[in-house]
C-alpha positions in Angstrom: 0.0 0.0 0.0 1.8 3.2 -0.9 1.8 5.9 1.6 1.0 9.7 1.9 3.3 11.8 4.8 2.4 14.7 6.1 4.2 17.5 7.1 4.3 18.2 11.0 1.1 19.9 12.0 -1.1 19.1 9.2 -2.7 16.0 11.0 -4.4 18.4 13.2 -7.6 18.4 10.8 -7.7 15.0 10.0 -7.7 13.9 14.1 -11.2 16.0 14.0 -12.3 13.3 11.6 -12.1 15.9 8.3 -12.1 14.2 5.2 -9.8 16.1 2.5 -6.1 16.5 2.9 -4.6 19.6 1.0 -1.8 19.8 -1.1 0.4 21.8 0.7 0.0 19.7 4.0 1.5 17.4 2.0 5.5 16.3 2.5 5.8 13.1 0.6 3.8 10.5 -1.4 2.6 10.1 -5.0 0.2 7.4 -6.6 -2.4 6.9 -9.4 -5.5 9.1 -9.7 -7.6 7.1 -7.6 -5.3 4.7 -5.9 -6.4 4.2 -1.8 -3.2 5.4 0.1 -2.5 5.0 4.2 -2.2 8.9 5.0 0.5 9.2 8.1 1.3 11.6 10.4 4.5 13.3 10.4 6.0 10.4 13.0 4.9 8.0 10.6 1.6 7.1 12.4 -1.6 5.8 10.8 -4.0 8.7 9.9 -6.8 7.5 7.2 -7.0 5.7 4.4 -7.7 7.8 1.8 -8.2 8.3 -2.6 -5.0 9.9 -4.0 -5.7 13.1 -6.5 -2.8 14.2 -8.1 -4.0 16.6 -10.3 -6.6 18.3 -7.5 -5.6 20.9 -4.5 -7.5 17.9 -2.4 -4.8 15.8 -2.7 -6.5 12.9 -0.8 -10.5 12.6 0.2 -10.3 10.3 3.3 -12.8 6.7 2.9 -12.3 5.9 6.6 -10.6 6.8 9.9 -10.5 2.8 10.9 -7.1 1.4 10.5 -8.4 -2.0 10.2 -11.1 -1.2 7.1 -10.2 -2.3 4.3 -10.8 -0.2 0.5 -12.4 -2.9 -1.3 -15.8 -3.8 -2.7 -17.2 -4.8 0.2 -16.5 -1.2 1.5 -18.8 0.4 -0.8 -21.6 -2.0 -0.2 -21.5 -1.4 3.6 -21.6 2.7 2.8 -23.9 2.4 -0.4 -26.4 -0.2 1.9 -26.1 2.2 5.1 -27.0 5.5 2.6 -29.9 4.4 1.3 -31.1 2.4 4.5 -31.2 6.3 5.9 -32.8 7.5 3.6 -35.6 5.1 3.7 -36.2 6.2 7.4 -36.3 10.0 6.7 -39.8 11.9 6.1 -39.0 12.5 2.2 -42.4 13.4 0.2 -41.1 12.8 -2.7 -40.2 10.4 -5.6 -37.1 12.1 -6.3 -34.8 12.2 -3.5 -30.8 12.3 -2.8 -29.3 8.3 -1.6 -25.7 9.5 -2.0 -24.5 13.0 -0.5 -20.7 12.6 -0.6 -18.8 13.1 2.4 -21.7 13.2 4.4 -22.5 9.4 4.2 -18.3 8.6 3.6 -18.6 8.7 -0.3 -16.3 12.0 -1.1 -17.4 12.9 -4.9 -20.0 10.7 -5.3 -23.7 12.1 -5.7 -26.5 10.1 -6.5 -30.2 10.8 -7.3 -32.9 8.9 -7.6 -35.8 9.7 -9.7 -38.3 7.4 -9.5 -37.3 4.4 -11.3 -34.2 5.8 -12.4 -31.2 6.6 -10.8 -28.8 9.6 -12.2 -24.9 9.6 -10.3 -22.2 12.4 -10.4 -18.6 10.5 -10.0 -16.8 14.2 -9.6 -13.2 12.7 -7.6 -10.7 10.5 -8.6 -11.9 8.1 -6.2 -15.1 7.6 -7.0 -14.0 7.2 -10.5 -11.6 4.4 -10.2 -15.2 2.4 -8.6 -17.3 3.0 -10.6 -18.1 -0.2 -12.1 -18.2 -1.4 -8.2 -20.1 1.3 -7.3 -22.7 1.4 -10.2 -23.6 -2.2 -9.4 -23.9 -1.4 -5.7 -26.1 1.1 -6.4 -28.4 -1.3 -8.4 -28.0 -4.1 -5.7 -29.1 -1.5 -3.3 -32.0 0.0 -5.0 -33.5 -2.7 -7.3 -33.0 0.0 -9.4 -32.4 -1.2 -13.6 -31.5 2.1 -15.0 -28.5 4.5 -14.1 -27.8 7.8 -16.0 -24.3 9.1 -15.5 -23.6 13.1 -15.2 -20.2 13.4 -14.4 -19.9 17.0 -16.7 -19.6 18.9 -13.2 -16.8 21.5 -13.3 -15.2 19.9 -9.8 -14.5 16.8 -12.7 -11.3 19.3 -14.2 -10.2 19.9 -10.9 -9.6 16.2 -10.4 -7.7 15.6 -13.8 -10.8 13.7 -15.5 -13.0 14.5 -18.5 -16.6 14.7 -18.5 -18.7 11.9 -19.1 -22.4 11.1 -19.2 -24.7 8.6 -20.9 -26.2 5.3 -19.3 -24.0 3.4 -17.6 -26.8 0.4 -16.9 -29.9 0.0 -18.7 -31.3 2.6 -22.0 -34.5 4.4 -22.3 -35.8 8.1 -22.2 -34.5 10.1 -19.9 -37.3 12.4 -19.1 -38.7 11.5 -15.7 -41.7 12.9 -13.6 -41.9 12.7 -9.9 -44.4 13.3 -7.5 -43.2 16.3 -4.8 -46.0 17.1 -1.6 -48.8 17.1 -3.5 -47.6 18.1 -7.0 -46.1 16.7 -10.3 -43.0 17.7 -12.1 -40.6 16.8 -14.7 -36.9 16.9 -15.3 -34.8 15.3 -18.0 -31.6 13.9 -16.6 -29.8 13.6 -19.8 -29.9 17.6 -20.1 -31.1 19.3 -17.2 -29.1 21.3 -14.0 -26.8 18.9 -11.5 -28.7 15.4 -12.1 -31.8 16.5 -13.7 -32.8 18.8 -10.7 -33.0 21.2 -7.8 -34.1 17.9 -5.1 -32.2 19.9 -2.2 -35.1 23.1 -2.5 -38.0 20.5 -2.2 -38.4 21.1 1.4 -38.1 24.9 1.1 -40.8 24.6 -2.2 -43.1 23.0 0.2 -42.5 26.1 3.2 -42.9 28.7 0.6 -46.6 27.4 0.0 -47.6 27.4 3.4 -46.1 30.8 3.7 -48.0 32.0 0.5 -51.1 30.4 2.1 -50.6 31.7 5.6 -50.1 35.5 4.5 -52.3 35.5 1.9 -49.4 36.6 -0.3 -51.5 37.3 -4.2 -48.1 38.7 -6.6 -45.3 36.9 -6.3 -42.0 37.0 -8.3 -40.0 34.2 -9.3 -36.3 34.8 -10.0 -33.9 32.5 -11.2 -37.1 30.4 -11.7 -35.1 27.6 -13.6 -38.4 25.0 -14.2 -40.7 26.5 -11.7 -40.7 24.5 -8.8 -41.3 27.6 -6.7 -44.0 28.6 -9.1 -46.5 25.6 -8.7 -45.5 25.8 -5.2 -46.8 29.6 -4.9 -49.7 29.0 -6.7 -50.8 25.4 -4.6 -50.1 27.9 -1.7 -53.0 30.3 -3.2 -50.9 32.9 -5.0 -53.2 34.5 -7.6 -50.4 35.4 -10.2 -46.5 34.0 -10.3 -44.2 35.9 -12.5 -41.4 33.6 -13.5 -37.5 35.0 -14.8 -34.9 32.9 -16.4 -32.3 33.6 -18.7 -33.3 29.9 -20.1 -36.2 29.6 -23.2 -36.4 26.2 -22.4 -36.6 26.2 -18.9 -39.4 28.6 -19.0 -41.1 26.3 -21.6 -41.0 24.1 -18.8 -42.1 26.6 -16.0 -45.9 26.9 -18.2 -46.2 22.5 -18.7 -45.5 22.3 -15.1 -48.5 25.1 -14.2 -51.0 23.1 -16.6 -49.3 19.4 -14.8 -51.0 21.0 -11.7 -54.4 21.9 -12.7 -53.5 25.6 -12.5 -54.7 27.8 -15.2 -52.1 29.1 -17.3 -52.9 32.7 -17.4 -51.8 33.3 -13.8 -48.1 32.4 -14.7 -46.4 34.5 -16.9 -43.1 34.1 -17.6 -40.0 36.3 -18.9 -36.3 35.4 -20.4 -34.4 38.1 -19.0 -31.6 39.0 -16.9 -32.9 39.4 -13.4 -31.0 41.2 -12.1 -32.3 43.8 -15.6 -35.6 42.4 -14.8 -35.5 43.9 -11.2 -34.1 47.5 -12.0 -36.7 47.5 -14.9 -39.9 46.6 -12.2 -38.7 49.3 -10.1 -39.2 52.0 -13.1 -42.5 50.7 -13.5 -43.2 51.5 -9.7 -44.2 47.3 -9.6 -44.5 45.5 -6.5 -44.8 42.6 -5.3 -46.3 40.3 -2.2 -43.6 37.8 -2.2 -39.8 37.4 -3.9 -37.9 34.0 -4.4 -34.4 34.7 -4.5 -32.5 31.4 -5.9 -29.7 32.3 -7.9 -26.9 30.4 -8.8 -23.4 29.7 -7.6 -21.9 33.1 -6.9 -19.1 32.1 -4.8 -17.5 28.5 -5.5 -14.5 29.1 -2.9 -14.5 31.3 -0.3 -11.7 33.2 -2.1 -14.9 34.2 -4.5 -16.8 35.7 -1.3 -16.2 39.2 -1.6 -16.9 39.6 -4.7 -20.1 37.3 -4.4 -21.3 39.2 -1.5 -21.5 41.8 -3.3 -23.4 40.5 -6.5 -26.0 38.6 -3.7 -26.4 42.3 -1.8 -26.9 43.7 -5.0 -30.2 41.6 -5.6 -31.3 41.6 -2.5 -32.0 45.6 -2.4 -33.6 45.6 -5.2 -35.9 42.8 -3.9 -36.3 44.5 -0.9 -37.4 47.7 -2.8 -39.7 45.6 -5.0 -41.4 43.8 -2.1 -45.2 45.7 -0.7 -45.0 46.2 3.3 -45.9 42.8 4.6 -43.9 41.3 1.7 -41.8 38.1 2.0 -38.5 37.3 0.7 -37.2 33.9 0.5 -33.6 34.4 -0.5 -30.9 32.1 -1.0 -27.5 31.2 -1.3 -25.7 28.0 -2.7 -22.3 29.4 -2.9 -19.6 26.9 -0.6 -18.1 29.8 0.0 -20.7 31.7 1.7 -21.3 31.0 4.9 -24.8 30.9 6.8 -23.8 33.3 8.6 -21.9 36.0 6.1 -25.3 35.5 4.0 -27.6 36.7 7.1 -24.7 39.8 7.1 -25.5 40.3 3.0 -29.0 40.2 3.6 -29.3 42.5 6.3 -27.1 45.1 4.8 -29.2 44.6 1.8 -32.5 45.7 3.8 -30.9 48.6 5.4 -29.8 50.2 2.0 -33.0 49.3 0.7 -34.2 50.8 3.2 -36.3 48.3 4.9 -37.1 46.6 7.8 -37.0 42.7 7.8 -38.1 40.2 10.5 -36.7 36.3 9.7 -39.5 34.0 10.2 -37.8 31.4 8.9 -34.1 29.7 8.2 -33.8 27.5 5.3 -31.5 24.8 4.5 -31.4 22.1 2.2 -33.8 19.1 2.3 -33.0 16.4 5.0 -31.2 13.5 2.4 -28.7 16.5 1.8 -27.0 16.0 5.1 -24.4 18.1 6.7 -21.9 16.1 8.8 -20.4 18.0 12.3 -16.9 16.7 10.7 -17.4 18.8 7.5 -19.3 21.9 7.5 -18.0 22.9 4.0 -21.2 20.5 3.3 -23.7 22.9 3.9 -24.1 24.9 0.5 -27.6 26.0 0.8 -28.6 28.5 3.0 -31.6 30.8 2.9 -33.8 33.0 4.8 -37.4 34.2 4.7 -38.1 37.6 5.2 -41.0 39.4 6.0 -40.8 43.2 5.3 -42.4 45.1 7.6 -45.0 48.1 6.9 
């Protein structure tokens, strides 16, 4: 088994059970992309067992803190079995739902989606991609799944030295799906659509956002960065008289309207526009429009933390114009998937947002992503998806 050294000092993070090992803790060791390696202390001591990236600045994503475990494909079946066996005891309302988050369930770079009868998988580490074949028929074992979709064209893929791949990797067939989420329908193709096919990790907040709608009696909302409309049906199965949807995407719009008329809404209170939001937004405010509830879901600002400042400054930017958009009594459900933001910098952005506006907010709600997205104690770089709802007060 070749070996990874550290340099003195750097063991520090992996003691508190942290899965990646950087570069530049790094004082000897090489091996193929992929290849397990025992990662040692300085002294020489046993650390992890880990998957060797040479071409990433995670130089090694730790499988397991056990000395005695063994890297094989039994390993995978015990983590593959023990993922979905949580998931199966989770309150998930949904036929699309997350079995494989990563690190969180001891899987670094593996994602894996389950859309009804079809599963869609991100291999984005080295790791992950050196078992795939094991993996891919775990997965099956695990689910009694047939089909598997791979979407491996993340941009993490060219950090790790591999090209992107997709296709079927078991079983053939379309590749449009349509789950049932709460008590609605939608679609997703996961040949061609965002991450595996879709947003799973907002279908808890989807569901608060239509009790809110329904509790405030909230008539006008605005949709921004609408993508397929989840948040749309959810306003209007909340009670919202008219949803207007943005998107910079055609087809994603054409998708927001089939997903209104999937519902048994009537198409005339969705209207949709393909436009720049944050254009769409400075344009409204000429008009003197407002509105009785924002969504706020853009996407990734910030990828590193080294991208914060200049994030926090795009994510403030929108959020005083939605402020100023928003009637008194408005809510704002605003959020951030940027890795680099944290939960708390975002509530920092958001409140200077309101008092440049100016207005005055009260948070009646902190949002997170969907309980199959866990975040692990070990690794808080985990929790992307942060959000907050926002009532502006009159």
């Amino acid at each position: 088994m070749k070996s990874v050294r550290l340099l003195p000092g750097k063991e520090r993070s992996l003691h508190r059970r942290h899965p990646w090992v950087f570069a530049g803790s790094v004082a000897r060791g090489k091996a193929d992309p992929g290849e397990t390696v025992r990662v040692e202390a300085a002294d020489g001591s046993f650390l992890a067992w880990g998957a060797f990236s040479p071409s990433s600045g995670i130089r090694v994503r730790v499988w397991s803190f056990d000395e005695a475990e063994r890297i094989d494909a039994a390993f995978f079946q015990r983590r593959i079995t023990r993922a979905v066996a949580l998931r199966a005891r989770l309150p998930i309302r949904s036929t699309g739902q997350r079995l494989v988050h990563g690190e969180a369930d001891g899987l670094p770079g593996l994602v894996v989606d389950r859309y009804a009868d079809l599963l869609s998988v991100q291999f984005g580490s080295a790791g992950s991609e050196r078992w795939k074949s094991v993996i891919t028929d775990n997965l099956l074992a695990a689910t009694g799944v047939t089909r598997l979709y791979e979407r491996s064209d993340a941009q993490v893929r060219e950090l790790e030295g591999l090209p992107p791949q997709t296709g079927w990797l078991r079983g053939e067939g379309s590749t449009q799906v349509q789950i049932a989420e709460h008590q609605w329908q939608l679609t997703l193709d996961v040949a061609h659509g965002h991450k595996t096919g879709f947003y799973l990790d907002q279908r808890d907040n989807r569901a608060a956002f239509a009790r809110w709608v329904q509790q405030l009696a909230l008539k006008d909302v605005l949709n921004c960065y609408c993508y397929t409309g989840g948040f749309t049906v959810a306003a209007l199965a909340g009670g919202a008289a008219h949803v207007t949807s943005v998107d910079s995407s055609g087809p994603a719009l054409e998708k927001v309207q089939a997903h209104v008329q999937l519902n048994g809404f009537d198409t005339a209170a969705s209207t949709c526009h393909d436009a720049d939001v944050n254009g769409f937004l400075r344009a409204s405010l000429e008009t003197g429009r407002r509105f009785d509830a924002i969504v706020l879901d853009p996407p990734k600002f910030a990828p590193t933390a080294a991208h914060a400042e200049r994030a926090a400054r795009a994510y403030k930017d929108i959020n005083r114009l939605a402020f100023k958009l928003l009637a008194p009594g408005g809510l704002l459900f605003t959020f951030s998937c940027s890795g680099g933001i944290s939960a708390d910098l975002f509530h920092k952005i958001v409140a200077g947002a309101a008092a440049d506006a100016p207005a005055d907010g009260a948070i009646l709600q902190r949002l997170e992503g969907a309980c199959d997205h866990p975040t692990t104690m070990e690794f808080p770089e985990g929790e992307y998806l942060k959000g907050l709802a926002v009532l502006k007060q009159a």
